[in-house]
N, C-alpha and C positions, 0 to 999 in steps of 0.2 A: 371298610369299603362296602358302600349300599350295592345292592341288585338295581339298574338302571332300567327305565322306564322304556320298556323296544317298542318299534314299531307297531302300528296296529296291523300291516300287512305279514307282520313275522310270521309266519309258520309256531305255532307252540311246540317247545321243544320236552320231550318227553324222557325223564328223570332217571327212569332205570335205564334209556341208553346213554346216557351219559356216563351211568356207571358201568355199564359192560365195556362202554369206553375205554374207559381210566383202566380197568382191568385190563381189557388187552393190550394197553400199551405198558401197564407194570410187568407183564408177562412174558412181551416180546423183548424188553429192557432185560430183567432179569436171565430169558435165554441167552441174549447176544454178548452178557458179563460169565456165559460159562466158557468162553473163546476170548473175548474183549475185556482187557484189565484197566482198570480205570474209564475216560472218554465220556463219564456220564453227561456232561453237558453236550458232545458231538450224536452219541444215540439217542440223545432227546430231540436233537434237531433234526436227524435223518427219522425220528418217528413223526414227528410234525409234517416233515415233506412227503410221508408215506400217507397221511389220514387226510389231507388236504389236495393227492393226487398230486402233486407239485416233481420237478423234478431238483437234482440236489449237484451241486459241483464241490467237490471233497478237494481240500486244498493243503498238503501238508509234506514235509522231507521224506527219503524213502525208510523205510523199515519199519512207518507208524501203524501197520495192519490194516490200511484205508481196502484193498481187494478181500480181503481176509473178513472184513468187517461187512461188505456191502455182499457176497456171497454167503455168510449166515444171516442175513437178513433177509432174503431169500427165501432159505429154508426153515428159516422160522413162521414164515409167510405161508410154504409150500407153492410157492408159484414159482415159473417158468424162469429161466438163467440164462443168460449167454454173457461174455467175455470178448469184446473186442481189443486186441491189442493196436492200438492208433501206432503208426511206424509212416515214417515218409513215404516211402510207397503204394501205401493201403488207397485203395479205389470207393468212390460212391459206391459201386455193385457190392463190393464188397462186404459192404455193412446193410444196404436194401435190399440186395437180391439181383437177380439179370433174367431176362429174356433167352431161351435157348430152343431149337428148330430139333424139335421131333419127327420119328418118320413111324405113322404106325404101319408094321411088316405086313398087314394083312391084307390093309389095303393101299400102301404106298404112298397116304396120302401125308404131305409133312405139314404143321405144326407151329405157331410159337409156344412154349408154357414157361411159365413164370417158375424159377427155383426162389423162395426165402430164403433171406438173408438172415443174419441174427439179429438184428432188429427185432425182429417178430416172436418175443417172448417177454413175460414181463415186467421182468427185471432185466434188463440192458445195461453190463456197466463198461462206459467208457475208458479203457487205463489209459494213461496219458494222453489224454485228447487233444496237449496242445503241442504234440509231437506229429500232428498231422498236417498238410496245406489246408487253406482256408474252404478250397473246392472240395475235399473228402468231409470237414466238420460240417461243412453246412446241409449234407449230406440226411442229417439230423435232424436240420431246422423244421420241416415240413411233420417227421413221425412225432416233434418236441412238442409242436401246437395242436396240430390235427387229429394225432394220433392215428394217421394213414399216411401211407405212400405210396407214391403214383409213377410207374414206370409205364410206358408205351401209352400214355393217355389210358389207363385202366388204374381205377383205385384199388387198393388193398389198404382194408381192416388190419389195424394192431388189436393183438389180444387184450380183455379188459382184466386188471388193471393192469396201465404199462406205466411206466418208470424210466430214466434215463438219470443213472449214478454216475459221475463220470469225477475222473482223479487227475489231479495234474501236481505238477513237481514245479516248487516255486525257486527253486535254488539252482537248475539247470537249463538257463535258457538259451546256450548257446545249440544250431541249427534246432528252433523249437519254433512255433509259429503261435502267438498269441493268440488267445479267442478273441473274435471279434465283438465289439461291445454289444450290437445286436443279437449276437447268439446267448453271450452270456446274461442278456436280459431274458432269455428261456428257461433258465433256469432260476425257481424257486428263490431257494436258500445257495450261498455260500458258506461250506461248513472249514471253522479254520482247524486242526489238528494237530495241537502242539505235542513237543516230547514229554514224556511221563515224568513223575514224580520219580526221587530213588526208589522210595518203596513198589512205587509200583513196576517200575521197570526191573525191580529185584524181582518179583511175582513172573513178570514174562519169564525172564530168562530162567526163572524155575520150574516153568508151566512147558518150555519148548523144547526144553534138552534133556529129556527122557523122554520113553520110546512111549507112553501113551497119549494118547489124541482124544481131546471130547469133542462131542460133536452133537450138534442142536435139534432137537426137536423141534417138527412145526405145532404150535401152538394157537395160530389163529387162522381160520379158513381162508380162503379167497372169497367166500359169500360174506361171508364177518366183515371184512376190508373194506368190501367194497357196501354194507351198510354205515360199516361207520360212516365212511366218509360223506356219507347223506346225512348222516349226523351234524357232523363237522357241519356243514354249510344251512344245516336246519338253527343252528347256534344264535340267538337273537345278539347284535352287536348296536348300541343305541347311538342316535346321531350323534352325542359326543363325543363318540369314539372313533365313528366314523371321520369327524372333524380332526381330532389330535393328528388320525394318522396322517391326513390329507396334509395337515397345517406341520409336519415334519419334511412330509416330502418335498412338499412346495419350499420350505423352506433351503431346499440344496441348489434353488434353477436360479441362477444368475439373473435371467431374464424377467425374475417379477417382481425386480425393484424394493420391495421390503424384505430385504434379506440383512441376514448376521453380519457384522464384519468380516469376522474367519471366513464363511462361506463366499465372500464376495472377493478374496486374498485369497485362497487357497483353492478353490472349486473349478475348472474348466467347463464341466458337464452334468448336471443334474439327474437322477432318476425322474422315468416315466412314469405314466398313470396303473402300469402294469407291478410298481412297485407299492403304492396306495392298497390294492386288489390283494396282494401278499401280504402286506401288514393284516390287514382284517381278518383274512383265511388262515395264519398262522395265528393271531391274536385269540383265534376261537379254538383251533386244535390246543392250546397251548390251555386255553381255561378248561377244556373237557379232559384234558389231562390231570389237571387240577380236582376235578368233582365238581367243578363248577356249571351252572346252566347259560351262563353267560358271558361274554368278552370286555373286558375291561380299558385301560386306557396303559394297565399295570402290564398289561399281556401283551398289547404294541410294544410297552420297552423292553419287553424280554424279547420280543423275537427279532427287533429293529435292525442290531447288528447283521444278523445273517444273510437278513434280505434287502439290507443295502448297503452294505460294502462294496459290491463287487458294481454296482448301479451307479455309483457318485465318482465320477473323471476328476481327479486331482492334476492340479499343474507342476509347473516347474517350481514355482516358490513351497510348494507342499513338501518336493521332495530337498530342497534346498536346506526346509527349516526341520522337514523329518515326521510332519506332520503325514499320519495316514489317512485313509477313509475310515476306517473303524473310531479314529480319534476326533472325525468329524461327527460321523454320529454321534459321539459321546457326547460333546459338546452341543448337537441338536436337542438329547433328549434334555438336557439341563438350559437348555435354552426353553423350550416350549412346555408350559406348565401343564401338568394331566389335568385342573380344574379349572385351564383357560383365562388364571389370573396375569397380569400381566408380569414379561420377562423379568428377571431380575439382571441377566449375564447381558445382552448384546443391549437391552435398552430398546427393542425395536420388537413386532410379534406382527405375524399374516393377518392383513384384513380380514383375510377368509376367517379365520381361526377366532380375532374378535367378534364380529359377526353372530359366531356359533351361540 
């Protein structure tokens, strides 16, 4: 694999941070495996969503340490924490704050002031978020994109950098309320979280049931974090790369006629342009994780999964024949060539994509 020719508007990206990079993300890895046994692929992808500012929806059965995991990443960080527990009851104020009528004694005079919600720290993780109505999640939507929230027509600044982790239980949906596909296009990455290996699950259960407790150091500043990630977006990604990702996405939309078979049988609903934008920005954390100075078409396929599974609306015949969204991407990436030759599997490739 050559180094691709970038733009001439790129920004030149400078070599030793790319390595301070890679080091604080071996480091924050390395802390979060003295609590977390096995998951190296899941902490790689919540450190991807961490260097790219993204936020991350952890998708997995209970007892897989998903709070346990997103609470040492935190304090490996040293940044701010809070814990919403989502429950059917739970109120929009709840998680943004409310308006309350003060009276100051001296002078009698009263008041609105603003109380913070937990929102306003910068790690937010949501536990079971799909255990809420649709009017408390979207609650989110505004602090997800803006990174402010706005009560009584007054805005409020989120602290920098903010995050939103949020966990859901795929195997209990009964009284549970789905996220809606526009919220879950907020988030980043979909991270999936399967159960451990024997061995590794032998290590938990040997690491949990005696009376001591490790617990993590923060390793990387808040000033650190928030240089990488200037990093991360200073990362040169060349138009062919730009193109692959573009000509995978496009490839899920029903609507633009040169598409897969599979995707034309099994697709209701395509990823937006907001998933294009994620490929690229995880394409490039994923290569300064590597040592690398640049984004390849290699570092699309590795992140592709995460950030479009949860983006691609499968139908009836998908679930019929068993097919998932994960199984569509797979199928995408083996459909669409990294060197833009033509398909070998559907027979068919994006104008766009030829073009490139």
């Amino acid at each position: 694999m050559t180094d691709p020719t970038t733009n001439p508007e790129q920004t030149e990206i400078d070599v030793e941070s790319v390595q301070r990079l890679q080091e604080a993300g071996q480091r924050i890895a390395t802390e979060l495996h003295q609590v977390i046994v096995g998951q190296d692929a899941v902490v790689r992808e919540l450190v991807i969503s961490l260097l790219t500012g993204g936020h991350c929806l952890l998708v997995g059965v209970p007892g897989l340490a998903k709070t346990l995991m997103v609470r040492s990443l935190a304090d490996t960080l040293g940044l701010t924490f809070s814990r919403v527990q989502f429950t059917p009851d739970l109120m929009p104020a709840d998680i943004i704050g409310t308006e309350v009528i003060q009276e100051d004694r001296s002078t009698g005079v009263r008041e609105l002031k603003f109380l913070k919600g937990p929102v306003f720290a910068n790690v937010v993780l949501a536990d079971e978020i799909n255990r809420t109505p649709p009017k408390t999640q979207a609650a989110l939507l505004e602090a997800m994109q803006e990174h402010q929230i706005t009560v009584g027509g007054q805005r409020h600044l989120l602290p920098k950098p903010f995050f939103v982790l949020a966990t859901q239980n795929p195997i209990e949906q009964e009284g549970t309320y789905p996220l809606p596909e526009a919220q879950q296009d907020r988030f980043m990455l979909q991270v999936r979280i399967d159960y451990p290996t024997e061995d590794e699950e032998f290590q938990i259960v040997r690491q949990t049931t005696t009376g001591a407790r490790t617990q993590v150091r923060q390793v990387v500043s808040q000033d650190e974090l928030l240089d990488q990630q200037r990093t991360v977006r200073a990362i040169p990604a060349a138009d062919h790369v730009i193109r692959y990702a573009l000509a995978v996405v496009r490839l899920t939309r029903k609507d633009q006629g040169d598409i897969p078979d599979f995707v034309e049988q099994y697709v209701s609903w395509g990823a937006g342009p907001r998933a294009s934008q994620n490929l690229i920005l995880g394409a490039k954390a994923n290569a300064a994780l590597e040592g690398r100075e640049f984004a390849s078409t290699d570092d699309v396929r590795q992140v592709a999964p995460a950030v479009l599974r949860h983006r691609i609306i499968t139908n009836f015949n998908a679930e019929a024949d068993g097919v998932s969204p994960d199984e569509i991407v797979r199928r995408l990436i083996e459909t669409v060539p990294p060197d833009g030759s033509e398909a070998a599997h559907s027979g068919r490739l994006s104008r766009m994509f030829r073009s490139a």
